[in-house]
N, C-alpha and C positions, 0 to 999 in steps of 0.2 A: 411764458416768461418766468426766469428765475427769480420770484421778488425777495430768498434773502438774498441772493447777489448783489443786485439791483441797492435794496438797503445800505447794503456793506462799501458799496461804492460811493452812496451818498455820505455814507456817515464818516469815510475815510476823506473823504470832497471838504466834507463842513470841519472836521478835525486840521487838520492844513493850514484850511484858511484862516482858524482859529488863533495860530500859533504866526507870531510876529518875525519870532529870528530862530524856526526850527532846526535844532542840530540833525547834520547827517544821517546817524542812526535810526532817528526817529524817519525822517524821510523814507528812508531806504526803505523801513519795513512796511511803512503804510504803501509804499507805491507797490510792492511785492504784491501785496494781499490788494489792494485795486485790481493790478494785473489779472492776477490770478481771478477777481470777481468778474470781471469786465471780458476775459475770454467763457465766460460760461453764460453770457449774456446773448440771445438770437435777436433777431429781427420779427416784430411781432408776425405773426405769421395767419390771417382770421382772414373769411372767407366775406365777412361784413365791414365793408367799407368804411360803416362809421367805430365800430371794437377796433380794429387796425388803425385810425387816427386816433383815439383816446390812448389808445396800449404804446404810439410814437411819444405820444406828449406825454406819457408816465415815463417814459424808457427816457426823454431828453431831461425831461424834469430832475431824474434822480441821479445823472450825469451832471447836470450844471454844478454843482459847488466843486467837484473834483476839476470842472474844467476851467473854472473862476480861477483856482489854485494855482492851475499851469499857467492862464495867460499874464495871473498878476504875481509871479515870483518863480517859479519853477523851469519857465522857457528859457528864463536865463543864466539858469543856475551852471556855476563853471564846472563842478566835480563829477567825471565821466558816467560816473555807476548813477547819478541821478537822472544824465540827459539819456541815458540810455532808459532805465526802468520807465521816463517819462515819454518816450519815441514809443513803447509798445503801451502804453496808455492810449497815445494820443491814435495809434495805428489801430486799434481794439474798436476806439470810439468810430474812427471813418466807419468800419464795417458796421457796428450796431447800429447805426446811423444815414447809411449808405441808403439812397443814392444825395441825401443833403450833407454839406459838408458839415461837421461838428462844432466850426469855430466861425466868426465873422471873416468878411472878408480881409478886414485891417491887422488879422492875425496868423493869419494864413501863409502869409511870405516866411513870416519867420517858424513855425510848425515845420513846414518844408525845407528849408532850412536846418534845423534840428534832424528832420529823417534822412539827410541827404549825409551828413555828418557819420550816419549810423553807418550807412551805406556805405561810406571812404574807408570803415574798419572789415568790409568784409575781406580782404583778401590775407588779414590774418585767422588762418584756420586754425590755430593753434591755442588763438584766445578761451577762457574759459565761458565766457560771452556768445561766442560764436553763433551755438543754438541759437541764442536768441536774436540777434540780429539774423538768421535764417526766419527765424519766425515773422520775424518784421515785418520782412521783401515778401515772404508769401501771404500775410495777409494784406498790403500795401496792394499786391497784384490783383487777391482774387476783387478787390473792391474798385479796383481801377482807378483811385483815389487822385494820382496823379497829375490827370488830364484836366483838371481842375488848372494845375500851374498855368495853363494856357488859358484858361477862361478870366484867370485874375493878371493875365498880362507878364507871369514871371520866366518870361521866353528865355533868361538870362540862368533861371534855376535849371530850367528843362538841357540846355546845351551843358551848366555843368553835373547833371545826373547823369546826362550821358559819357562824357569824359569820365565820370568817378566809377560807370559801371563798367570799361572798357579796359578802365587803369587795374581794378580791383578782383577780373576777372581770371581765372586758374584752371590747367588743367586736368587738376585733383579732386576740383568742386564738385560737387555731386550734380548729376543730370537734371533730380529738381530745382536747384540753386539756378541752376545756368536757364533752365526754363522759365522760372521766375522772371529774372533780368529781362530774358528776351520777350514775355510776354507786355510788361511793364513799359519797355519801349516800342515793341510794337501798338500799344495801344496808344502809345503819342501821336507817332507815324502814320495813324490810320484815323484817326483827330486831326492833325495838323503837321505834313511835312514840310520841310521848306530846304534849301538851298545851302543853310547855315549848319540843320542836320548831318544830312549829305556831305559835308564837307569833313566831319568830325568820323563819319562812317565810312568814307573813303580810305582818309588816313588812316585807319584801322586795319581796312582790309589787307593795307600795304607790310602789314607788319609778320615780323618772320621771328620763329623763336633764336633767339638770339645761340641757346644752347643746344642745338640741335644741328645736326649736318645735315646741307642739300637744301636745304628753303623753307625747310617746315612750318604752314603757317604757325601763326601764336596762337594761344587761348583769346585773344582779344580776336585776330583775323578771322577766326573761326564765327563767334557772335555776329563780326560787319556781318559775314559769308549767311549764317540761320539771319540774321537781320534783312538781307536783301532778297533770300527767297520768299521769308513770310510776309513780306509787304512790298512784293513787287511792284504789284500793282498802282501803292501810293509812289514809291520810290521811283517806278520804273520812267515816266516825264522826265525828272529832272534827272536821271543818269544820262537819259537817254539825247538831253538838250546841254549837258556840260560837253558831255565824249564827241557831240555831232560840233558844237561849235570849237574845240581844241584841235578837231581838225580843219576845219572851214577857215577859223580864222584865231588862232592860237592867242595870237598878240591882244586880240580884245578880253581875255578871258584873265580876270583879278587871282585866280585861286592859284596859289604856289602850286598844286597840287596836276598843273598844266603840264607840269616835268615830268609827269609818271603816266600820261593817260594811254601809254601803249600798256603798260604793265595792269592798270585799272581792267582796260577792256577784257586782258584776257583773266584775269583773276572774277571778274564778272560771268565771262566765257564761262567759266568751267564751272561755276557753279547756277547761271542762269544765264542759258542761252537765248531763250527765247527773248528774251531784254532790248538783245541787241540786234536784233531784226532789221532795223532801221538805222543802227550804225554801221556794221559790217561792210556794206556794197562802197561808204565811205572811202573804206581804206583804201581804194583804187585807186584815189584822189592823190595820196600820199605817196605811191607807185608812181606818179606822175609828175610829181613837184619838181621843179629844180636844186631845191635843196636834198643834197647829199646824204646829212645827218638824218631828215626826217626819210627818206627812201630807205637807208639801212633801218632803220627802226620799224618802219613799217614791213618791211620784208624778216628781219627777225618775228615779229609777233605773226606773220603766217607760218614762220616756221614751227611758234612754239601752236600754235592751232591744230598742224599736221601731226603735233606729239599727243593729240587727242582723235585718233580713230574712230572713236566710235560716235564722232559729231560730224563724220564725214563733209569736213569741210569746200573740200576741191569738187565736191557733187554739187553741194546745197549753193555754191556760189561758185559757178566756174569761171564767170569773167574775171573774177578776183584770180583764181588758179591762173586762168590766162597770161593778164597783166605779170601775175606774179614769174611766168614762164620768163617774161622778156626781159628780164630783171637779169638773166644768166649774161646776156647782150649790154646789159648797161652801158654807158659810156664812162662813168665811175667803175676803176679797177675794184674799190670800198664795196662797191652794191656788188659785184658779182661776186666776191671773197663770202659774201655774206649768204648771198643767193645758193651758193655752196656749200656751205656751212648747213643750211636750210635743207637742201636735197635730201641730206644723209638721212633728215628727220620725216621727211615726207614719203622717202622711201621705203625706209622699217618700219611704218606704221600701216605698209600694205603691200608687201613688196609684188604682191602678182597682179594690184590692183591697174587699171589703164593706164592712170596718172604717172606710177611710176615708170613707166615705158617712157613717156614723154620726160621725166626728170631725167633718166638715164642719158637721154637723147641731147640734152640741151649739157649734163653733164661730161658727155661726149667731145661735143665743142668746144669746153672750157679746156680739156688737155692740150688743144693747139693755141689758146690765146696769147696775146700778144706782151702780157703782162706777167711776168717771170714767178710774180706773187699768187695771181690767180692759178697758174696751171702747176702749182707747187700744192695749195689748196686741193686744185681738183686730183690730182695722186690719190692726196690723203683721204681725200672722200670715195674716191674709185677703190682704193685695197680697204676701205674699213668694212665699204659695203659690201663687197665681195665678199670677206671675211664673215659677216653677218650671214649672208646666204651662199657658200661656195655651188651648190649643187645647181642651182638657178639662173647664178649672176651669169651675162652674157661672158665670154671667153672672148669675144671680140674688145670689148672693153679693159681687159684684164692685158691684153695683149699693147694697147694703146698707152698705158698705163708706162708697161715695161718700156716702152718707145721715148721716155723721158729718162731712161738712162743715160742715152744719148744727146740731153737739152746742153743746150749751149750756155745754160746760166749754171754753175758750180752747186750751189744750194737747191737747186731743183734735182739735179740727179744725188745729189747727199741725201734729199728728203726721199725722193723715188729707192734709192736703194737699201733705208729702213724699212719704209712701208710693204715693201714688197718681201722684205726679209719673215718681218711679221705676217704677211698671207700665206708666206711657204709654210712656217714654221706649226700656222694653224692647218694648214694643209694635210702637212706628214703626220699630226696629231690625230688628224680626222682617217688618215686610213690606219696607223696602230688600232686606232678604234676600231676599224670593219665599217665605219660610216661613209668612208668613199673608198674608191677604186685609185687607181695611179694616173694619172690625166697627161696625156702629151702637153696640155697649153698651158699646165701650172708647171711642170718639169720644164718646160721652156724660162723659168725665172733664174735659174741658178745658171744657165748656159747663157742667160744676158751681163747676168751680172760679172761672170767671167772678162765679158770683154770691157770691163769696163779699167783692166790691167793695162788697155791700149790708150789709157788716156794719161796726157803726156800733162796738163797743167792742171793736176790736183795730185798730192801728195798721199793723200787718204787713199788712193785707185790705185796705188802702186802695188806691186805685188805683194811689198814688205807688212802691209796693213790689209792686203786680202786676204794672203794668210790669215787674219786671225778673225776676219769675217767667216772665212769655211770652217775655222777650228769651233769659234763660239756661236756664232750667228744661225748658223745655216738650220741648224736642228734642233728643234728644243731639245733643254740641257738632260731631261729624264727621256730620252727617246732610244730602244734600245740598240745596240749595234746590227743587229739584223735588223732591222728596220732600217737603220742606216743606209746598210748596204744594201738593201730592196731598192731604194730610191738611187743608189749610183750606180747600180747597174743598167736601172730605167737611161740615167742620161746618161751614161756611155754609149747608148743605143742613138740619141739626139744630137753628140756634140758635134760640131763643126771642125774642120784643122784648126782655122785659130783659135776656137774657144779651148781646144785639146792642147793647143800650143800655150794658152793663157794656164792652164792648170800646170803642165809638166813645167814651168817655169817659175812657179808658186812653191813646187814640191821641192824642185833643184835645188832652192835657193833654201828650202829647209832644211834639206839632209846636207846643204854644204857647211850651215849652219851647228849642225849637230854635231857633225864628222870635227869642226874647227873645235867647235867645245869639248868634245872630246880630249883633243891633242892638248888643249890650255891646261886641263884637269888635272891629266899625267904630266906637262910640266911642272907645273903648283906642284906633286908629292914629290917631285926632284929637284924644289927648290933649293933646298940647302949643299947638293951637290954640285950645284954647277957656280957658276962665276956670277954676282950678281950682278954686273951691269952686260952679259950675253944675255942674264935671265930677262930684263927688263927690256933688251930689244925684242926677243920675242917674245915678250906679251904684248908687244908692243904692236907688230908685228899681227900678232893673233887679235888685237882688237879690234883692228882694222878691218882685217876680214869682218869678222862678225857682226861690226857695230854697222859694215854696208849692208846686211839683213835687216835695217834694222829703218822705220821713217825718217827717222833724224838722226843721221851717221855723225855725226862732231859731237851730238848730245850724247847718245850708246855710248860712246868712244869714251867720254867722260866717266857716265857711269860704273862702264867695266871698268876703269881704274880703281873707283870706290868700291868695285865688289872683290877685286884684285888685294884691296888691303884689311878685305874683312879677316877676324881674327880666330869666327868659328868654325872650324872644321867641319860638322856638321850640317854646315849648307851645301859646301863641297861635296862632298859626302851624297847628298841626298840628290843634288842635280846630278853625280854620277849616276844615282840608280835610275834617277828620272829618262835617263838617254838609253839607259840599257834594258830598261823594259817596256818590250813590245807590245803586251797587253792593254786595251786600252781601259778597260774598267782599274786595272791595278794604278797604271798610268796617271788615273785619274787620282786614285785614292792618294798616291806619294807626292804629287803635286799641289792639293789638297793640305799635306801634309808639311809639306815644305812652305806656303804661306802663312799657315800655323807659324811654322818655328818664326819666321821673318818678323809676324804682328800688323794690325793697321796702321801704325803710328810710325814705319820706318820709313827715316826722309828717300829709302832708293825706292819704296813699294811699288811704284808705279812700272819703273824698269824690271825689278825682277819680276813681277806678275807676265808682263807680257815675255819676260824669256824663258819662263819657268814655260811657258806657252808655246813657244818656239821649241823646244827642248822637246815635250811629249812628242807621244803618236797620238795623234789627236784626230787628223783628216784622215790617216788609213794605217791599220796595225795589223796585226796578226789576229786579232778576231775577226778583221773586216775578211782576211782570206782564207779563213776557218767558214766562213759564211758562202763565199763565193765559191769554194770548194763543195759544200754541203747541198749549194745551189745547181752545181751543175753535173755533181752525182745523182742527185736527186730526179732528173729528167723534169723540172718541174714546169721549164716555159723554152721548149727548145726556141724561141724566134728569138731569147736575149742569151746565149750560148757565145755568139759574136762578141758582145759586149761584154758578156763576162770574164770573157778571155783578155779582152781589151785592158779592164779593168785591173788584170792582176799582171800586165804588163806596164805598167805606169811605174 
């Protein structure tokens, strides 16, 4: 033992008590140098039984007048830097004194109190304090001082130490700071958890950095998350008897916290599964209820389970997978939309695995259901998966998919013919690449979508708006023109009359389009020769034409009269070049070019984009038969020779 230490403590003890109405100063420096003595102070440490109780009773003895000081003026001192220097006294003293506590019990509430205060400052890191208050929490911990609050009944301190270590918590702390806290409360937890705990650590786990994208737990979610693995064991009862009875029987359960306990389980889930052994086979229960809301929610949280693979859920509980199979069948359109939603997830997290066979299969079924929503859904799940794995996914499915072109509900074939847009799009991308081959069943999308020119009650399917689906849609925007032309050669090889008669009726109505633009351009530079109300019948005349290329002919028709009174030549001008040249890379650049001149903010933007679109060579130019030429000089696939010829017949 350090006996001058030991001295300097007493004599700083008896100086304090000495002094009636001590100023600041004087405090501050004695408690500094206590500090300071009282950290160089051990635990008597004698191998004789009776030297190790004399060496306690010197070691308390020479403590008493400093702790007389605290309990009779100092505890309640209001000025920060005092309750602070006094919180690592009194934390110094637990340890020297450990495993008895240093102070009576009638003093003790409020000590605790005072460290719990110290505590509420840590999550400023920036304080000059800081240190110390670190020093605090790790000697508070290594002495387990704490566990005391529950012996003297202050069950009210303990629930707000835990709130202040949860609030105060950061993700910049240092790894021993955070190990502290959590050892501190797990050693409550492992003394005495209760229901009340639990209730404070739930709500925790719930919490998401607020400044972060995608859900990232917080600095506090993380602590619940290390909290409920390291004392599973205490914890594990009562997670395991709130989550069984929210489901059993919701309405009897007091905790707000009843509204979250899908989100609970699986935040549990993924950090300790074995917990919920005994909850899991539950949720079958939920698969079965009459209620709606609680069936979607339960078939979400399988879904978000499938998003964990390697806890192989659909094995470790297959009645569950079962149940959850029949869910696709619901008699709620809500539970299958949802059950669909799920698929996608349970499928990328194994796509070659059994289960997904069986997801495919049940997602099969959803394409013909009865409900306009569901089998709009399932599209969108069939072409994302697809996309996910082209090389794999069945082609029978792909093909079923494309069969909703044809749905009788308007918004199901609008949805079917982006999605499918997007699986070509990743398609032609994947053979630019050399990662696939050219596929009869994916080339079969563009020859469906053709006929969809033959549908008489949507305006969107007209040809006037296919066009600009073949111009923009069909091929991702960086996809070279050989490449292009690879793949229309394929489906010239595929198309049908009508689907051949849907294109040349697309093209006709472009180049009638072009040819009219044309003739408008050269009147405009002869405007001021001729008469201007002959001039105004034929524009008049020519807008008519055009503006019937056009979705909405009375709107065009408008339009072109305001582009009719534009004043800058230079758009003129530039839509001249835009028709006159064949190339489509060039094509592309003066088009490009000419929305430039226009700007975002002009009230016609929307019409001339789509004429400046109308205008190019866009679906086939003179590179496309630089290509087709090169292709069938080449000798390179005499069986599309047919087609090729075809192709430059259009």
């Amino acid at each position: 033992m350090d006996e001058a230490a030991l001295q300097l403590v007493s004599e700083i003890g008896t100086q304090l008590g000495q002094q009636s109405r001590p100023i600041k100063g004087f405090i501050v420096k004695s408690l500094r140098q206590a500090a300071s003595a009282l950290s160089q102070l051990e635990q008597p440490n004698f191998p004789d039984a009776t030297k190790k109780l004399e060496a306690a009773k010197k070691l308390e003895a020479g403590i008493k007048p400093l702790k007389r000081s605290i309990i009779h003026g100092l505890l309640q001192h209001k000025d920060k830097d005092v309750q602070l220097l006094v919180a690592i006294c009194v934390s110094e003293m637990f340890r020297v004194l450990a495993p008895e506590p240093p102070f009576e019990d009638e003093y003790l509430r409020d000590i605790f109190k005072l460290i719990l205060n110290t505590f509420a400052e840590l999550a400023d890191t920036t304080s000059p304090f800081f240190s110390r208050r670190v020093k605090i929490i790790e000697t508070v911990s290594r002495c387990k001082c704490c566990v005391i609050m529950l012996d003297i009944d202050c069950n009210d301190l303990v629930m707000e130490m835990f709130n202040i270590f949860f609030s105060v918590v950061r993700e910049h702390h240092q790894k021993s700071l955070i190990s502290d806290i959590l050892s501190i409360m797990s050693h409550i937890l492992h003394e005495e958890a209760s229901e009340q705990l639990l209730d404070v650590i739930l709500r925790n786990l719930l919490k998401e950095d607020k400044a972060s994208v995608g859900g990232t737990p917080s600095a506090s979610s993380k602590l619940a998350i290390s909290l409920i693995q390291t004392c599973s064991e205490n914890l594990g009862p009562f997670i395991c008897g709130f989550l069984t009875s929210c489901i059993l029987d919701r309405d009897a359960v007091v905790s707000e916290l009843k509204e979250f306990y899908h989100e609970i389980i699986f935040r549990i889930f993924q950090c300790a599964p074995e917990m919920l052994l005994a909850v899991i086979p539950n949720v079958t229960q939920e698969l079965l209820t009459d209620q709606v809301d609680v069936r979607i929610k339960a078939v979400n949280l399988i879904g978000k389970f499938f998003s964990l693979p390697e806890h192989r859920i659909a094995q470790k509980y297959h009645d569950l997978f079962i149940e959850f199979l029949k869910r696709f069948s619901d008699k709620s359109a809500e539970v299958r939309v949802s059950a669909l939603q799920c698929a996608k997830i349970c499928y990328m997290a194994n796509p070659s695995g059994p289960e997904s066979e069986d997801v495919l299969t049940a997602l099969e079924g959803r394409l013909l259901d009865f409900d306009d929503r569901v089998r709009m859904q399932a599209v969108i799940v069939a072409c994302d998966l697809a996309r996910s794995n082209l090389k794999i996914f069945p082609p029978k499915l792909i093909f079923q998919a494309m069969e909703r072109l044809r749905d009788k509900k308007i918004p199901v074939r609008k949805k079917a013919l982006q999605k499918l847009m997007e699986l070509y799009c990743d398609y032609c991308t994947k053979c630019s690449e050399g990662l696939m081959g050219i596929s009869d069943n994916l080339e079969k999308i563009p020859c469906k979508i053709l006929m969809l020119c033959y549908d008489k009650d949507c305006k969107e399917f007209r040809s006037q708006n296919m066009e600009l689906v073949l111009a923009e849609d069909l091929f991702p925007p960086s996809l070279s023109v050989s490449e292009r032309t690879r793949h229309w050669i394929h489906l010239f090889s595929l198309f049908t009359p009508h689907q051949l008669k849907s294109l040349n009726s697309i093209l006709s109505q472009k180049r009638r389009l072009q040819n009219e633009m044309q003739t408008y351009l050269a009147l405009k530079k002869k405007e001021k020769e001729n008469c201007l109300e002959e001039m105004q019948n034929r524009y008049r005349t020519s807008f008519m034409k055009m503006a019937a290329c056009f979705t909405d002919p009375s709107k065009a028709e408008e339009c072109f009269l305001k582009l009719n009174h534009m004043k800058d030549n230079n758009i003129f001008d530039t839509l001249a070049h835009l028709l006159d040249e064949l190339h489509y890379t060039n094509s592309q650049t003066i088009r490009a070019k000419f929305l430039t001149m226009i700007g975002n903010k002009h009230q016609n933007l929307e019409f001339l984009r789509t004429l400046s679109l109308k205008c190019s060579h866009n679906i086939f130019s003179s590179e496309h038969v630089s290509c087709i030429l090169d292709h069938l000089s080449s000798n390179r696939n005499k069986n599309f020779e047919a087609s090729s010829v075809r192709f430059l017949q259009v």
